[in-house]
N, CA and C atoms as an extended XYZ file, in Angstrom:
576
Properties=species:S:1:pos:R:3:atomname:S:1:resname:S:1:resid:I:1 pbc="F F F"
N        -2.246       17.916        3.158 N   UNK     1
C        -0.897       17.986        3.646 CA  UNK     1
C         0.029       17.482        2.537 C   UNK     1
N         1.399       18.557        2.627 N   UNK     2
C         2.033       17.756        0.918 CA  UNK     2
C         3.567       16.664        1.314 C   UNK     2
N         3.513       15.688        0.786 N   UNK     3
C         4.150       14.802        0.677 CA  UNK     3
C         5.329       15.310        1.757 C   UNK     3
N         5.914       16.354        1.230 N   UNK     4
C         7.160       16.885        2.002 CA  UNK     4
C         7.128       16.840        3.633 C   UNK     4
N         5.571       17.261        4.332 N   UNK     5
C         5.645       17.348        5.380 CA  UNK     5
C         4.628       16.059        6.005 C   UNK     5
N         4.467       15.267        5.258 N   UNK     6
C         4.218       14.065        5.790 CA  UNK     6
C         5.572       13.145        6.081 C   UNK     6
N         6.564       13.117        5.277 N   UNK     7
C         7.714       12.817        5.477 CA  UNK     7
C         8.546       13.529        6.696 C   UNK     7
N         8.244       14.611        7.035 N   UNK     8
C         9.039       15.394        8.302 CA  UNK     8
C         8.185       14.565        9.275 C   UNK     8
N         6.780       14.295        9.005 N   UNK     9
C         6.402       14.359       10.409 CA  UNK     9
C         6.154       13.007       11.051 C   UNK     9
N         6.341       11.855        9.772 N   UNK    10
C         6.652       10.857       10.336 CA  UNK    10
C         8.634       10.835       10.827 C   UNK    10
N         9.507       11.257        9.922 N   UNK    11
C        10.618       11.657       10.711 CA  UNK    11
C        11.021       12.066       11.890 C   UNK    11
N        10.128       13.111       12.130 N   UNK    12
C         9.960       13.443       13.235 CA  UNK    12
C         9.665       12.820       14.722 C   UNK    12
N         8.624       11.834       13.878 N   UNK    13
C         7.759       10.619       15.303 CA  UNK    13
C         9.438        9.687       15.448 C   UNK    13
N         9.822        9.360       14.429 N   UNK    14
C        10.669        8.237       14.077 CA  UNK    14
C        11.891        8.598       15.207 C   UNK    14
N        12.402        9.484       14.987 N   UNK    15
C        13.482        9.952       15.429 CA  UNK    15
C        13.429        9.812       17.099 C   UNK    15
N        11.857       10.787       17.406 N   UNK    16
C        11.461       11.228       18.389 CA  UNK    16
C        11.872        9.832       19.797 C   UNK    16
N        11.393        8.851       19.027 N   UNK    17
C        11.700        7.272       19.505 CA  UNK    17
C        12.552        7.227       20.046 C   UNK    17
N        13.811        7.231       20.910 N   UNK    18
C        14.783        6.708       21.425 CA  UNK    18
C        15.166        5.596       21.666 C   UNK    18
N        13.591        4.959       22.759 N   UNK    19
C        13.959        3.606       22.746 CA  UNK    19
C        13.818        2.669       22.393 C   UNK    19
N        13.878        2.840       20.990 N   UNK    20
C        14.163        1.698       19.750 CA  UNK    20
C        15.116        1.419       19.562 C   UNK    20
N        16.560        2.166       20.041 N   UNK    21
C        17.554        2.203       20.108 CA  UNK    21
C        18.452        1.236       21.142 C   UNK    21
N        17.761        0.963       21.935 N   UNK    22
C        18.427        0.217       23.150 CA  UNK    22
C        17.305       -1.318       22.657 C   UNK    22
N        17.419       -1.861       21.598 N   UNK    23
C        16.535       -3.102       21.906 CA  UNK    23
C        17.483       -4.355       21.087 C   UNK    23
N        17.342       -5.447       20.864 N   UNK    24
C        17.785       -6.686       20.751 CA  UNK    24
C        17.901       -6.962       19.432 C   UNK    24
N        18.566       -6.766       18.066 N   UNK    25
C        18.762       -6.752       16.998 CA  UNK    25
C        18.289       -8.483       16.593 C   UNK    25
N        17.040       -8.435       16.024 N   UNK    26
C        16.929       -9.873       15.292 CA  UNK    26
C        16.195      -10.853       16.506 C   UNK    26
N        15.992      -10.359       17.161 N   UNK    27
C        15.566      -10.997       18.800 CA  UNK    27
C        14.268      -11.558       18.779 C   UNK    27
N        13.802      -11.202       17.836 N   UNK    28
C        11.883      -11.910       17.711 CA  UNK    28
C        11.600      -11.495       15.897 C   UNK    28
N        10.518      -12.175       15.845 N   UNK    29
C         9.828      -12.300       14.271 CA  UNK    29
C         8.847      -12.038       14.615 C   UNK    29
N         8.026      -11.195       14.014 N   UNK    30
C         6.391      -10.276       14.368 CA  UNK    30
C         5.734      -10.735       13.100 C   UNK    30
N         4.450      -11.537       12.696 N   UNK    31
C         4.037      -12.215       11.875 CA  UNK    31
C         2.721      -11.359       11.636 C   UNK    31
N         2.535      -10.456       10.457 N   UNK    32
C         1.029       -9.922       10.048 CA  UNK    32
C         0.109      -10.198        9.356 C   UNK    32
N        -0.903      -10.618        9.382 N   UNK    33
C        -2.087      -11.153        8.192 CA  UNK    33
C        -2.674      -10.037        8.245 C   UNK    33
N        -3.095       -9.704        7.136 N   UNK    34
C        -4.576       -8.405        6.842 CA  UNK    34
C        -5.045       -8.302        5.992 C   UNK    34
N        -6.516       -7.805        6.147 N   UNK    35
C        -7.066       -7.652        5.010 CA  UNK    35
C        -7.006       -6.110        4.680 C   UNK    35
N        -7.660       -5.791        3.123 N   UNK    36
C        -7.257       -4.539        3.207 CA  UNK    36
C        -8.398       -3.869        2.131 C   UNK    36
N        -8.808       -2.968        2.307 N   UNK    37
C        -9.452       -1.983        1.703 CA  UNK    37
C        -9.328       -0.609        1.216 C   UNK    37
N        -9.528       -0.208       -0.209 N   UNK    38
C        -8.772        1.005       -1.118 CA  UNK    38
C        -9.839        2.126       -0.524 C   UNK    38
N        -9.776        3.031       -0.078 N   UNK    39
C        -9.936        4.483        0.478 CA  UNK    39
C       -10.233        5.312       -0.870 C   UNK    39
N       -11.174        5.426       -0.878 N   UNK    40
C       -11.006        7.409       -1.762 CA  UNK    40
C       -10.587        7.400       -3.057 C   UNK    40
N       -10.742        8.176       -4.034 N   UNK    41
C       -10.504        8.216       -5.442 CA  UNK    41
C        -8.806        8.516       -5.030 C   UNK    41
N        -8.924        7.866       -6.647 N   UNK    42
C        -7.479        7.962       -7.565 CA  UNK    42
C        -7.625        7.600       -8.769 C   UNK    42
N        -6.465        7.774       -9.643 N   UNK    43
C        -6.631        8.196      -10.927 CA  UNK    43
C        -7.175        7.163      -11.847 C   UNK    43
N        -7.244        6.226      -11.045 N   UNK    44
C        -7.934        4.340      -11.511 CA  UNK    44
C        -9.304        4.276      -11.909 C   UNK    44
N        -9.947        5.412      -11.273 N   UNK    45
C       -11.277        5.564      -10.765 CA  UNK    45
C       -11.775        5.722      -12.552 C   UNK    45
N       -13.201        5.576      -12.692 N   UNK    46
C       -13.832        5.278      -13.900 CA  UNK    46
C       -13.458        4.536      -14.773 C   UNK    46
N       -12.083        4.116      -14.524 N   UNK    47
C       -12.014        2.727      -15.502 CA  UNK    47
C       -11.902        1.175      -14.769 C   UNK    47
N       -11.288        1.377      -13.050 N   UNK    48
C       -11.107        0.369      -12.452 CA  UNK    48
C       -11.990        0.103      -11.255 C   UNK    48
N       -12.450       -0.706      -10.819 N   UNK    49
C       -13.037       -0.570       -9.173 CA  UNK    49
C       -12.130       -1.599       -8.549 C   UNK    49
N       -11.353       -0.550       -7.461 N   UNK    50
C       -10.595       -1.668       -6.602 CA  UNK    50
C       -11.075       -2.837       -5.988 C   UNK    50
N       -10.878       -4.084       -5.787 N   UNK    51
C       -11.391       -5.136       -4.295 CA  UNK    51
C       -10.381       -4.738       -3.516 C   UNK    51
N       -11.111       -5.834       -2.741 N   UNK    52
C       -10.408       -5.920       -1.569 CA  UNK    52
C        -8.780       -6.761       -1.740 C   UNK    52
N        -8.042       -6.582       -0.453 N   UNK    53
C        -6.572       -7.243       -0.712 CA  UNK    53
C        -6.239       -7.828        0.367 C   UNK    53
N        -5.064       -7.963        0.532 N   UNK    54
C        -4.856       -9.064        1.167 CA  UNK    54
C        -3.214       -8.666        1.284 C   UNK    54
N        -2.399       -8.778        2.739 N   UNK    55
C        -1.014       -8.729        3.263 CA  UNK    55
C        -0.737       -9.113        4.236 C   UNK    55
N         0.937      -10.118        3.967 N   UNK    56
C         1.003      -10.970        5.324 CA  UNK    56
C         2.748      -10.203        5.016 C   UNK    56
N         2.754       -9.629        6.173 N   UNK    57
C         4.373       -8.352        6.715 CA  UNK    57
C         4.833       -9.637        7.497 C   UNK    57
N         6.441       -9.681        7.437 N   UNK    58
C         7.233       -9.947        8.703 CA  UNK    58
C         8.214       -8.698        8.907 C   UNK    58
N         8.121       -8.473       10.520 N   UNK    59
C         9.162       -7.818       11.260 CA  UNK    59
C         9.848       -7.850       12.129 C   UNK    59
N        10.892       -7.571       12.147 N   UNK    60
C        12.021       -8.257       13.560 CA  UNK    60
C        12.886       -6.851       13.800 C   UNK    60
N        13.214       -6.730       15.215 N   UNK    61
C        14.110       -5.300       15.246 CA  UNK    61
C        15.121       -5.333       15.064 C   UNK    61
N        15.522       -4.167       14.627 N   UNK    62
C        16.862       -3.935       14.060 CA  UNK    62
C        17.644       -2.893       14.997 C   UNK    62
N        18.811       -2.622       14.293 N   UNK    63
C        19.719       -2.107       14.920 CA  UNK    63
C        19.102       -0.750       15.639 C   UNK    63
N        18.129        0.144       14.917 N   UNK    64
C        17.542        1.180       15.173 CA  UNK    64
C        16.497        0.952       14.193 C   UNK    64
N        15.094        0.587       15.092 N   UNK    65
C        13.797        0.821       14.849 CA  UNK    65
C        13.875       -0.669       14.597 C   UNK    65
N        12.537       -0.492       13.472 N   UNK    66
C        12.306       -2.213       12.995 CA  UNK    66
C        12.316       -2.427       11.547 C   UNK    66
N        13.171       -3.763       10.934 N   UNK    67
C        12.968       -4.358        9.313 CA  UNK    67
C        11.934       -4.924        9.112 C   UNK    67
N        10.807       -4.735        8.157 N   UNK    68
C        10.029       -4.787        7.457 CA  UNK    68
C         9.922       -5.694        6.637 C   UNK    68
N         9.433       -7.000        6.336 N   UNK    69
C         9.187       -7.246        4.801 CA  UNK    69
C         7.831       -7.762        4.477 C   UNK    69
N         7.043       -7.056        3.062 N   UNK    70
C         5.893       -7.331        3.161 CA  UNK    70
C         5.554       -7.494        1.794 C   UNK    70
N         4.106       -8.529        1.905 N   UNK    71
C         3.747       -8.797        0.327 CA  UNK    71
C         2.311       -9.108        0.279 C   UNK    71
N         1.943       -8.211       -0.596 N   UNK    72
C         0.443       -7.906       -0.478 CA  UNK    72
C        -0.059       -7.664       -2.519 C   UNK    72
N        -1.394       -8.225       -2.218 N   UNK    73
C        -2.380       -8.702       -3.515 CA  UNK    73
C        -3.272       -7.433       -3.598 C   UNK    73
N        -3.664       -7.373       -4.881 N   UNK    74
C        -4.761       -6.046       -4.885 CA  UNK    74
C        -5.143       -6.236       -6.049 C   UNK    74
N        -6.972       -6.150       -6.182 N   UNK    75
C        -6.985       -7.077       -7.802 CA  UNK    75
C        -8.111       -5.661       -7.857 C   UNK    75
N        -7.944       -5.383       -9.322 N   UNK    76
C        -8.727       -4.069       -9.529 CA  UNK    76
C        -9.703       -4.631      -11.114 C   UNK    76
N       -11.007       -4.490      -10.637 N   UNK    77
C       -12.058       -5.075      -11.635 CA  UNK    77
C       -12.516       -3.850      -12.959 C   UNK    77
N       -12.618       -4.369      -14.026 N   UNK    78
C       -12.625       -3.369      -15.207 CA  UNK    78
C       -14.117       -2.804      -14.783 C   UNK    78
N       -14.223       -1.497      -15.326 N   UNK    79
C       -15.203       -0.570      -15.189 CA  UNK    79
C       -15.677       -0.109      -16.833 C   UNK    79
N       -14.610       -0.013      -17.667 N   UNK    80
C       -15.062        0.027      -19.112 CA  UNK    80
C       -14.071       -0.930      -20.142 C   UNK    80
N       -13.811       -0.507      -20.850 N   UNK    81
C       -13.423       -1.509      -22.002 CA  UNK    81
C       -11.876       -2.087      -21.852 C   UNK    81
N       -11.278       -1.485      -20.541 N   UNK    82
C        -9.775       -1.787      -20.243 CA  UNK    82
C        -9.965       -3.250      -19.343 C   UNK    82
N        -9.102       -4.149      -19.692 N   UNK    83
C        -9.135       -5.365      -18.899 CA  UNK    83
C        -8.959       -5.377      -17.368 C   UNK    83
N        -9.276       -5.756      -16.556 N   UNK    84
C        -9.166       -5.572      -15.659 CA  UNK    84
C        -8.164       -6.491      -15.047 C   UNK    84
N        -7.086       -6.032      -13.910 N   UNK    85
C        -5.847       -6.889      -13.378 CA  UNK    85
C        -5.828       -7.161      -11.782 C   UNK    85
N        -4.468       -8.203      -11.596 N   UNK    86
C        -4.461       -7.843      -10.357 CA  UNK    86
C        -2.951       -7.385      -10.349 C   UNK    86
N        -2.634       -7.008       -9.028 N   UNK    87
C        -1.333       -6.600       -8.348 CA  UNK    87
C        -0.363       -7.396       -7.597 C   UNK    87
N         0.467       -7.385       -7.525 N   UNK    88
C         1.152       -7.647       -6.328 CA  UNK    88
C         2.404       -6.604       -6.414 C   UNK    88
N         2.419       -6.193       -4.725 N   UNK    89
C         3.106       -5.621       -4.144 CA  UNK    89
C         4.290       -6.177       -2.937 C   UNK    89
N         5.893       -5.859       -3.478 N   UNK    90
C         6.536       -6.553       -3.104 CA  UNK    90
C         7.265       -5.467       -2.095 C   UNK    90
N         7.859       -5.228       -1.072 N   UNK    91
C         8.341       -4.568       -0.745 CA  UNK    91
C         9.319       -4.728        1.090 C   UNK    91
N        10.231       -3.731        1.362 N   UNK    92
C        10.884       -3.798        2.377 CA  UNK    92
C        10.927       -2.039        2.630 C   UNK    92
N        10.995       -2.281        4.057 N   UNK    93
C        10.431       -1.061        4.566 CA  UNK    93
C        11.147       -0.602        6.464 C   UNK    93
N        11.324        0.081        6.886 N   UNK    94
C        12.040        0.378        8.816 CA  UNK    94
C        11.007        1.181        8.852 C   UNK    94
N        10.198        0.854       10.343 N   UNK    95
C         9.618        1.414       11.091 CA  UNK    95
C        10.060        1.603       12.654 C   UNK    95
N         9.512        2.396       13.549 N   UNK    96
C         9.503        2.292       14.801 CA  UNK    96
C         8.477        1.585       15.661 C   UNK    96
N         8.220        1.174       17.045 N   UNK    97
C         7.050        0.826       17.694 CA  UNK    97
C         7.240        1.631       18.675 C   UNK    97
N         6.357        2.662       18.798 N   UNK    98
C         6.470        3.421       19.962 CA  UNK    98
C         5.420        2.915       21.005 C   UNK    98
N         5.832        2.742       22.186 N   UNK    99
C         4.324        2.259       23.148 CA  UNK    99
C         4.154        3.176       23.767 C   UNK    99
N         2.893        3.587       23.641 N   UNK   100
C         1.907        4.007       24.305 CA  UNK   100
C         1.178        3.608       25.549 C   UNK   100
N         1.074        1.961       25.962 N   UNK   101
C         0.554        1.841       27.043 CA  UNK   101
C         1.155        0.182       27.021 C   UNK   101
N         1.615       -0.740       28.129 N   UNK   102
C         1.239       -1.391       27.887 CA  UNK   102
C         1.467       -2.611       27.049 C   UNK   102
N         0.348       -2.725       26.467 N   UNK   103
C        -0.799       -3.407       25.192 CA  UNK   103
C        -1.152       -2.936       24.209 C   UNK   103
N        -0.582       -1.324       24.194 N   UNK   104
C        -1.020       -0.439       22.936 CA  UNK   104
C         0.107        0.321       22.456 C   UNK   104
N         0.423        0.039       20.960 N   UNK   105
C         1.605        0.624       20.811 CA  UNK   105
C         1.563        1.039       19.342 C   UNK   105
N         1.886        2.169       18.808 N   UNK   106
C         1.854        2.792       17.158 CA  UNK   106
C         2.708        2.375       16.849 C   UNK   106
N         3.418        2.237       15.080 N   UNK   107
C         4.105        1.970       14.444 CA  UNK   107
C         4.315        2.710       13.124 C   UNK   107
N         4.741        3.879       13.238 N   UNK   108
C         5.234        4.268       11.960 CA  UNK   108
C         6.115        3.494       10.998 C   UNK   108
N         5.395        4.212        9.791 N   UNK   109
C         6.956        2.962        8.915 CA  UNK   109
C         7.270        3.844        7.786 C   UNK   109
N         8.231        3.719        7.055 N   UNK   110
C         7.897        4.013        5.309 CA  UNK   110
C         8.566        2.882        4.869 C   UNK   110
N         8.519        2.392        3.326 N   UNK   111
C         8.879        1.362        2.363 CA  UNK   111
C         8.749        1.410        1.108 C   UNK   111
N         9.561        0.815        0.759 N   UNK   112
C        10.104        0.873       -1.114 CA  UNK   112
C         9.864       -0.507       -1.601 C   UNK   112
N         9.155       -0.642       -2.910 N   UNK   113
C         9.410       -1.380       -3.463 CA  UNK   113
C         8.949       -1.843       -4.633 C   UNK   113
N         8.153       -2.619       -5.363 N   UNK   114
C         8.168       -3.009       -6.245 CA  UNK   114
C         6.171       -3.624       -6.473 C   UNK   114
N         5.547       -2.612       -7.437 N   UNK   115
C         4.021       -2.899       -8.327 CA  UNK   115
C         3.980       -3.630       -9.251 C   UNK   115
N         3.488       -5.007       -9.146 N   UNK   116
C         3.374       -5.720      -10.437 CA  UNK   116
C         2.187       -5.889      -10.413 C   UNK   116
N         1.500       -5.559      -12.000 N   UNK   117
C         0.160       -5.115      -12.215 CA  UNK   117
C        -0.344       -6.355      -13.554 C   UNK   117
N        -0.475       -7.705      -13.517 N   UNK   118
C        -0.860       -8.292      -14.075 CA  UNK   118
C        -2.421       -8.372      -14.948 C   UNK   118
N        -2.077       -8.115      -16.095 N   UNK   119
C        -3.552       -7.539      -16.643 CA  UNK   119
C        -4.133       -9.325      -17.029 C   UNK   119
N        -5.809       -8.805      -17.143 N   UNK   120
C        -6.243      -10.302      -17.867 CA  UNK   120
C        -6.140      -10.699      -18.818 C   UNK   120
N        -5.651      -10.116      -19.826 N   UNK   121
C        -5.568      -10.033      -20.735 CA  UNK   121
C        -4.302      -10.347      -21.676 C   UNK   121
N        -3.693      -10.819      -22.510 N   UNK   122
C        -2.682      -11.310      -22.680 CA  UNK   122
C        -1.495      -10.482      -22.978 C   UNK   122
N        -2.493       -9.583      -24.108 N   UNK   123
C        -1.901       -8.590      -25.268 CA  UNK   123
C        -2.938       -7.261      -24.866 C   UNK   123
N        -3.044       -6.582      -24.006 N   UNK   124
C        -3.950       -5.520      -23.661 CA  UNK   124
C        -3.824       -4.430      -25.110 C   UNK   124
N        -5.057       -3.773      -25.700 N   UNK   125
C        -4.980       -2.465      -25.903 CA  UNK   125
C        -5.301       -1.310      -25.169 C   UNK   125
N        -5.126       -1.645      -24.742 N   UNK   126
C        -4.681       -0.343      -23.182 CA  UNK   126
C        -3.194       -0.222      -23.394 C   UNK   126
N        -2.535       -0.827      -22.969 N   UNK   127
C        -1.146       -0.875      -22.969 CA  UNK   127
C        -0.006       -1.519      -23.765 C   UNK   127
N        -0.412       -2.419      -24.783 N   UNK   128
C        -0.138       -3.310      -25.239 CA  UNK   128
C         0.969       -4.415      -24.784 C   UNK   128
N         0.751       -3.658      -22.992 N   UNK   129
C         2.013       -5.053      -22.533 CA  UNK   129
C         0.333       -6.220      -21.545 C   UNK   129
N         0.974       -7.074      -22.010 N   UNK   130
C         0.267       -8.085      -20.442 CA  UNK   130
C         0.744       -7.871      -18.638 C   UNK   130
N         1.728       -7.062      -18.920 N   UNK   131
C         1.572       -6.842      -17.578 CA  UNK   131
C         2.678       -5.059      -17.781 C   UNK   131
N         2.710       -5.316      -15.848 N   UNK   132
C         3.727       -3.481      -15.773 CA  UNK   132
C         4.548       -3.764      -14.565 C   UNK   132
N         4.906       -3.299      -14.541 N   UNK   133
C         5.989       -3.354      -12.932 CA  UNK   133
C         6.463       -1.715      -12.248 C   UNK   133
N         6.344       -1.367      -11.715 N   UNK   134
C         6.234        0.152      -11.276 CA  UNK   134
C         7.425        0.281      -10.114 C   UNK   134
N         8.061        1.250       -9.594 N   UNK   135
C         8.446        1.394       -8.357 CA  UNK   135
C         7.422        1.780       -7.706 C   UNK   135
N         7.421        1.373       -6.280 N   UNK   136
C         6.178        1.902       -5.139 CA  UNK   136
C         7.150        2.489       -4.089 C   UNK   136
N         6.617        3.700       -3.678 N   UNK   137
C         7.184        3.869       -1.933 CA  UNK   137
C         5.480        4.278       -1.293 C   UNK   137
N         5.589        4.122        0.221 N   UNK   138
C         4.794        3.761        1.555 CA  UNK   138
C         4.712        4.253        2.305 C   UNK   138
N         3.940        5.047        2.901 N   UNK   139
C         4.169        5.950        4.432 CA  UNK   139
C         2.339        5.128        5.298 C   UNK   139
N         2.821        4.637        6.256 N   UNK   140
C         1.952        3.884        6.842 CA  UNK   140
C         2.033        4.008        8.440 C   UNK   140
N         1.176        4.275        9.326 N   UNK   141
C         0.612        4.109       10.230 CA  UNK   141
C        -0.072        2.671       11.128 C   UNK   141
N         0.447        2.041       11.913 N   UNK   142
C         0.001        1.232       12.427 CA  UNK   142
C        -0.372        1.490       13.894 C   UNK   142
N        -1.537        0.591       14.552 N   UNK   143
C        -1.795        0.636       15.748 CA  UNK   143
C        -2.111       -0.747       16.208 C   UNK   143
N        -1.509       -1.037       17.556 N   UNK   144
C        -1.861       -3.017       17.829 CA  UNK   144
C        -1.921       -2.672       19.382 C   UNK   144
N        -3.240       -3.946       19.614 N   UNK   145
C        -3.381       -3.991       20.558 CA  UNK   145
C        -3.105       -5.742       21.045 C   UNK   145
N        -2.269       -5.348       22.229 N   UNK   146
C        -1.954       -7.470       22.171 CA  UNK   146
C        -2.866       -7.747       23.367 C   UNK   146
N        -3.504       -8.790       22.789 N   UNK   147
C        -4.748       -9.518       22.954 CA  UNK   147
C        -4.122      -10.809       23.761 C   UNK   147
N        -3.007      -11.193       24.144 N   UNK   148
C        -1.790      -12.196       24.959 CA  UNK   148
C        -0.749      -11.966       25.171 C   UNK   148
N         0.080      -13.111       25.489 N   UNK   149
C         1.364      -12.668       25.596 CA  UNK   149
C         2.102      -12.552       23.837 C   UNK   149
N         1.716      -13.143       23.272 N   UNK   150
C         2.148      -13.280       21.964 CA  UNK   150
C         1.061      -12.655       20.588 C   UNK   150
N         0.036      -12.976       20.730 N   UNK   151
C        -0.539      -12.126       19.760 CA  UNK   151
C        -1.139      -10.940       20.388 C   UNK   151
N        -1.560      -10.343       18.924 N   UNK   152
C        -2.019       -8.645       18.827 CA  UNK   152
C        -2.753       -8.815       17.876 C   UNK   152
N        -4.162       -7.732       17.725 N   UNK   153
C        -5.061       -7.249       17.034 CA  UNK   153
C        -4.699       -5.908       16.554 C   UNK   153
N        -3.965       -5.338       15.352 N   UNK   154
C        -4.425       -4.354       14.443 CA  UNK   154
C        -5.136       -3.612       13.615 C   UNK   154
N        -4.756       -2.533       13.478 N   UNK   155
C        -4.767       -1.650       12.533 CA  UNK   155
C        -4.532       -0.876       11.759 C   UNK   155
N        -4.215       -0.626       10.453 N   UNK   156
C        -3.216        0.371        9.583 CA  UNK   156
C        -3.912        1.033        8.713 C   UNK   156
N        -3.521        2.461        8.384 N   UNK   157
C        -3.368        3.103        7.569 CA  UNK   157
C        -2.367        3.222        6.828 C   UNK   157
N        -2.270        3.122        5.248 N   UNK   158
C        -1.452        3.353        4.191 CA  UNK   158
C        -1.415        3.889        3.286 C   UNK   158
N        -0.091        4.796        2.905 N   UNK   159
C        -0.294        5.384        1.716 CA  UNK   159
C         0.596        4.864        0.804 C   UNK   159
N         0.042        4.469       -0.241 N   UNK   160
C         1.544        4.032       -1.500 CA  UNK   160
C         1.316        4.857       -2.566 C   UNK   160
N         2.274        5.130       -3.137 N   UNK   161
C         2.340        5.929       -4.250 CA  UNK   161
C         3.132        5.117       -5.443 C   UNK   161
N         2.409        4.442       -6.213 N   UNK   162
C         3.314        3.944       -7.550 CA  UNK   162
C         3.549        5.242       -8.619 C   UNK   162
N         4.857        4.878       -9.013 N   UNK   163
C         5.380        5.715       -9.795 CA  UNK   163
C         5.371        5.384      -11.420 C   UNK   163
N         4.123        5.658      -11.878 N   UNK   164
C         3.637        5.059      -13.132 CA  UNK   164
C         3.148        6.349      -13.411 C   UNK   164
N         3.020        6.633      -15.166 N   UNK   165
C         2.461        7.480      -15.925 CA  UNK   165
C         1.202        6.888      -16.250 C   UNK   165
N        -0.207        8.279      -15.609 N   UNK   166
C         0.279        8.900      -14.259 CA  UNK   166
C         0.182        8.149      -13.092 C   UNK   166
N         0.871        9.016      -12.055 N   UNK   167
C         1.114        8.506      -10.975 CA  UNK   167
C        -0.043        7.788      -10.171 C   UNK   167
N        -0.030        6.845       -9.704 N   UNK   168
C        -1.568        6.236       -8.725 CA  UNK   168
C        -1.444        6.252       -7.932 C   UNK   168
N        -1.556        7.028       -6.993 N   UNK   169
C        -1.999        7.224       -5.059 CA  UNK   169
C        -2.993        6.374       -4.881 C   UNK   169
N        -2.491        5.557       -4.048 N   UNK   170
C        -3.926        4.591       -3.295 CA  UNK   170
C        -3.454        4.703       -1.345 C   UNK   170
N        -4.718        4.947       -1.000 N   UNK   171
C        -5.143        4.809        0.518 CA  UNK   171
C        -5.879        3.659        0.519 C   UNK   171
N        -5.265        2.610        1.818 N   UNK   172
C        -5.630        1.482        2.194 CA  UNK   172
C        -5.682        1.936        3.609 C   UNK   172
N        -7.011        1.018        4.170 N   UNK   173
C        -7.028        0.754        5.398 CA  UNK   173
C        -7.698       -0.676        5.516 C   UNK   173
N        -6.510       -1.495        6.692 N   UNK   174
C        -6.076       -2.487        7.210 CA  UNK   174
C        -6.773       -3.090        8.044 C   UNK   174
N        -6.819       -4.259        8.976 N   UNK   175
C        -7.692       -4.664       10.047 CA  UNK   175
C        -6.799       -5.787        9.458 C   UNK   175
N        -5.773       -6.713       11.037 N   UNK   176
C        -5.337       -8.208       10.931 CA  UNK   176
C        -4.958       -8.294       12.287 C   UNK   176
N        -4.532       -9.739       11.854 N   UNK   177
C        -4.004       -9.986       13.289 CA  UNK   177
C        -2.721      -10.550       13.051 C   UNK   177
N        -1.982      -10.651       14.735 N   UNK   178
C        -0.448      -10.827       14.227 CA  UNK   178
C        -0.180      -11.733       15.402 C   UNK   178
N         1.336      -12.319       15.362 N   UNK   179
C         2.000      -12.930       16.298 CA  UNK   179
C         3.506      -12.504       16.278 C   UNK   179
N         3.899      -12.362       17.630 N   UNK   180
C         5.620      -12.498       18.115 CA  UNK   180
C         5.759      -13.797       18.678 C   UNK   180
N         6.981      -14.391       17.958 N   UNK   181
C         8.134      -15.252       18.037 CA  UNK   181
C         9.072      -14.864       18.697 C   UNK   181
N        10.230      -15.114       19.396 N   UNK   182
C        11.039      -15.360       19.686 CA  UNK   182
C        12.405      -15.990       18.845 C   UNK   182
N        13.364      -15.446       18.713 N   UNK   183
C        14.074      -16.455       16.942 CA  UNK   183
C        15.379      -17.320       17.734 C   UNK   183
N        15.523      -17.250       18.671 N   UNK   184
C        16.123      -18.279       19.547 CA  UNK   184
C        17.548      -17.860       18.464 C   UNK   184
N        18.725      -18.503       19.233 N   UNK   185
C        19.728      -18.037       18.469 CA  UNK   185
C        20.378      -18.711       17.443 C   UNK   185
N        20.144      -19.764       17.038 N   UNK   186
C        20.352      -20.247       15.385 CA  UNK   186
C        19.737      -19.033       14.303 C   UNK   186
N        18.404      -18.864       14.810 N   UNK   187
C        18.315      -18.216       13.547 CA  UNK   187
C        18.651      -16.620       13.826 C   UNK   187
N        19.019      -16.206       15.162 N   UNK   188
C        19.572      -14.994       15.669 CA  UNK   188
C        20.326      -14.740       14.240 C   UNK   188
N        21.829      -15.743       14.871 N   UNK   189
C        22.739      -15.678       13.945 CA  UNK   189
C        22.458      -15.826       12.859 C   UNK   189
N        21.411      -16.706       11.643 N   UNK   190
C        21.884      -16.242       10.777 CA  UNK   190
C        21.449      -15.068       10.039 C   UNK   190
N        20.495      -14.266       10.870 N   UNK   191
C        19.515      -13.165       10.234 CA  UNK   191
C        20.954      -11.906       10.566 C   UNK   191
N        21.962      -12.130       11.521 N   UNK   192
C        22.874      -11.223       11.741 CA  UNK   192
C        23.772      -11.258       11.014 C   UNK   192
């Protein structure tokens, strides 16, 4: 499926939402831990082997749908003579929560932001920088099931695309757990 109509068709879900529209701007803080695992080749492949990673998201609703902010680790181990680095991924992102049942509810999202690719190395000949910084954007899939009144057990699918020569597509899939807050109105106001 090409980029173009993955973008319609999460648009599509997004839109489809209505009643995201009628909800409480800033009214709760949604807290995510996860771990995370790289999916399927990309262009990293024979010189890097991904690990595993690691992302802790906050989200609170917004005017229409939900604000996003998330920051997640990804350390990729050398495979041949290139040093091997880690990542961090900085980013902000609006999704929807559509429910489905309940206790069960999807979450489309997309997000922009920012690949910093810290090599081990000081002075790499690979690149001859010690590190890189990339733009990233995100099209991600979530599913939670709340396990109380306040927490939930997830799951996500993700796609990021850093915009580096060449480009690196990575698929992650997710497994964490989360909590809703309540932001009482001091901090209502000052998140408004």
């Amino acid at each position: 499926m090409g980029l173009v109509r993955r973008i319609y068709l999460t648009l599509t879900l997004l839109v489809g939402s209505v009643p995201c529209v009628a909800q409480d701007p800033f009214s709760e803080l949604e807290f995510h831990l996860q771990g995370s695992q790289n999916l399927g080749p990309n262009v990293l492949d024979g010189q890097w082997q991904m690990g595993r990673g690691a992302k802790v998201s906050v989200s609170t609703p917004f005017y229409l749908g939900n604000w996003d902010m998330n920051f997640a680790i990804h350390r990729f181990n050398a495979l041949s003579d290139v040093p091997g680095f880690g990542a961090l991924w900085v980013s902000s992102g609006w999704g929807i929560n559509v429910r489905l049942h309940p206790r069960l509810t999807i979450k489309p999202s997309l997000s922009i932001g920012n690949y910093r690719m810290s090599f081990d190395d000081s002075a790499t000949t690979f690149s001859g920088e010690s590190s890189e910084s990339d733009f990233v954007g995100s099209l991600a899939m979530l599913i939670s099931f709340d396990v109380g009144r306040r927490w939930f057990l997830y799951s996500q699918a993700e796609y990021l695309m850093v915009q580096t020569t060449p480009r690196i597509n990575l698929w992650f899939l997710s497994t964490g757990i989360g909590f809703r807050v309540p932001t009482g109105k001091l901090i209502k106001a000052i998140l408004e």
